[in-house]
C-alpha positions as CSV (number, residue, x, y, z in Angstrom):
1,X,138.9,-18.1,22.2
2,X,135.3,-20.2,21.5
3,X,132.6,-17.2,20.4
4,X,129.4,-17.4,21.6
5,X,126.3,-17.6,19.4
6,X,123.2,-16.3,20.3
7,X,119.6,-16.9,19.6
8,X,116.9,-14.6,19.6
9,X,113.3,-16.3,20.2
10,X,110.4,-14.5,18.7
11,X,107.0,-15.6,20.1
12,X,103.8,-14.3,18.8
13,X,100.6,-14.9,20.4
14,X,96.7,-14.1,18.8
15,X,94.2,-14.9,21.4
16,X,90.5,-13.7,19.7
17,X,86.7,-14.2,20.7
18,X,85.4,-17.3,19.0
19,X,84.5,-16.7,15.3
20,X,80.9,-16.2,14.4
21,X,79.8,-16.2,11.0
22,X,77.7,-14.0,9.5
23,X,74.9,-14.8,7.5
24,X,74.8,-11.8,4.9
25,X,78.6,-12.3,4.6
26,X,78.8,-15.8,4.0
27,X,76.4,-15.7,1.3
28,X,78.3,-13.2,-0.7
29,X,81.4,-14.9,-0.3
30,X,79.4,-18.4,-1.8
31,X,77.7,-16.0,-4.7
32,X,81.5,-15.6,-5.7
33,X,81.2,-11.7,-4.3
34,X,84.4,-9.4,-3.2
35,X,85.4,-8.5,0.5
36,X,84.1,-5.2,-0.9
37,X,81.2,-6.4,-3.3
38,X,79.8,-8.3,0.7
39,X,80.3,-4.8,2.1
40,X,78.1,-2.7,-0.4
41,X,75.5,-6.1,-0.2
42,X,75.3,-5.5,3.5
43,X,74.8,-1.4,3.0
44,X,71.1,-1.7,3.7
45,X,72.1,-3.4,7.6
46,X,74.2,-0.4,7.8
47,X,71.7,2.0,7.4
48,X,68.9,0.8,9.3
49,X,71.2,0.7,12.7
50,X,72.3,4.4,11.4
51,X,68.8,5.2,11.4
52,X,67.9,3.6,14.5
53,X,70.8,5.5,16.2
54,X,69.7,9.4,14.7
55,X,66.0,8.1,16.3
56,X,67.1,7.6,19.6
57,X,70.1,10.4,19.8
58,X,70.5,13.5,20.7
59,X,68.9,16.5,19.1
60,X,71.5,18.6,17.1
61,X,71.2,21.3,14.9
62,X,70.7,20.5,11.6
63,X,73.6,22.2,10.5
64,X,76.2,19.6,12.4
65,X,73.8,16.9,12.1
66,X,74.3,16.2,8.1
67,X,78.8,16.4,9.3
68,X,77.8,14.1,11.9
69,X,75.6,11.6,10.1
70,X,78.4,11.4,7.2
71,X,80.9,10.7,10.0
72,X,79.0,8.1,11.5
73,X,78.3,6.5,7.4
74,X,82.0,6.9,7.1
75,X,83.1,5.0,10.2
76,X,80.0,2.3,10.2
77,X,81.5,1.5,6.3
78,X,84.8,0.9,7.7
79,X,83.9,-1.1,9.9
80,X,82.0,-3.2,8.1
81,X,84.6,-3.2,5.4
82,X,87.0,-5.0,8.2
83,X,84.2,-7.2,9.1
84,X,84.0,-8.8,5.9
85,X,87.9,-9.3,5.1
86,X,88.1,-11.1,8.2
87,X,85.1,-13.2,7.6
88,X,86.6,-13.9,4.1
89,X,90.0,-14.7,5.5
90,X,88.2,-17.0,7.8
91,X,86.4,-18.6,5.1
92,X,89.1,-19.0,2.9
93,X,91.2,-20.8,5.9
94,X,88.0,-23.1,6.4
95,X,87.8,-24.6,3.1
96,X,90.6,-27.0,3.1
97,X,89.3,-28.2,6.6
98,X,85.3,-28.8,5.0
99,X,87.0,-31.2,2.5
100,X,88.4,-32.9,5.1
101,X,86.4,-32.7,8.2
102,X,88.1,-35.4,10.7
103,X,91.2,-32.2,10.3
104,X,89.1,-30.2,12.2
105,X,90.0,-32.2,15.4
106,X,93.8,-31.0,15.0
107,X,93.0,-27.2,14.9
């Protein structure tokens, strides 16, 4: 009696926004600066949005409103922090392809 073999077919699929490069970002990465060294570096763009968002917000009490802002700092730094691994990762996968630019055309 013949067994059968079977095969299991794993497909993955990334579909993403095209990649934009950020200025403060790719600066840091060219200074020779960390994923997290870029993030502190772009701490000051962090906190002027923050600001700009308590400005135009609600009014809370001040009691919550130090919780809240800390929240907010907490979740704008994490986000940032992401930010900048990926735009590192990109960088890091663009290199080869600046040596060679005609290998652009195969990607």
């Amino acid at each position: 009696m013949a067994s059968e073999l079977s095969v299991e077919t794993v497909v993955e699929c990334l579909v993403t926004d095209k990649m934009k490069v950020d200025a403060i970002t790719f600066e840091a990465w060219v200074k020779g600066l960390t994923a997290a060294e870029a993030m502190r570096y772009k701490e000051p763009e962090i906190q002027r949005f923050l600001l700009q968002m308590q400005e135009s917000g609600s009014d809370m009490g001040s009691k919550h409103q130090g919780e809240h802002q800390d929240y907010r700092w907490r979740n704008a730094r994490k986000l940032v922090w992401q930010e900048c691994v990926d735009q590192y990762q990109f960088f890091e996968w663009m290199t080869p392809f600046l040596n060679e630019p005609l290998s652009f055309r195969t990607q």
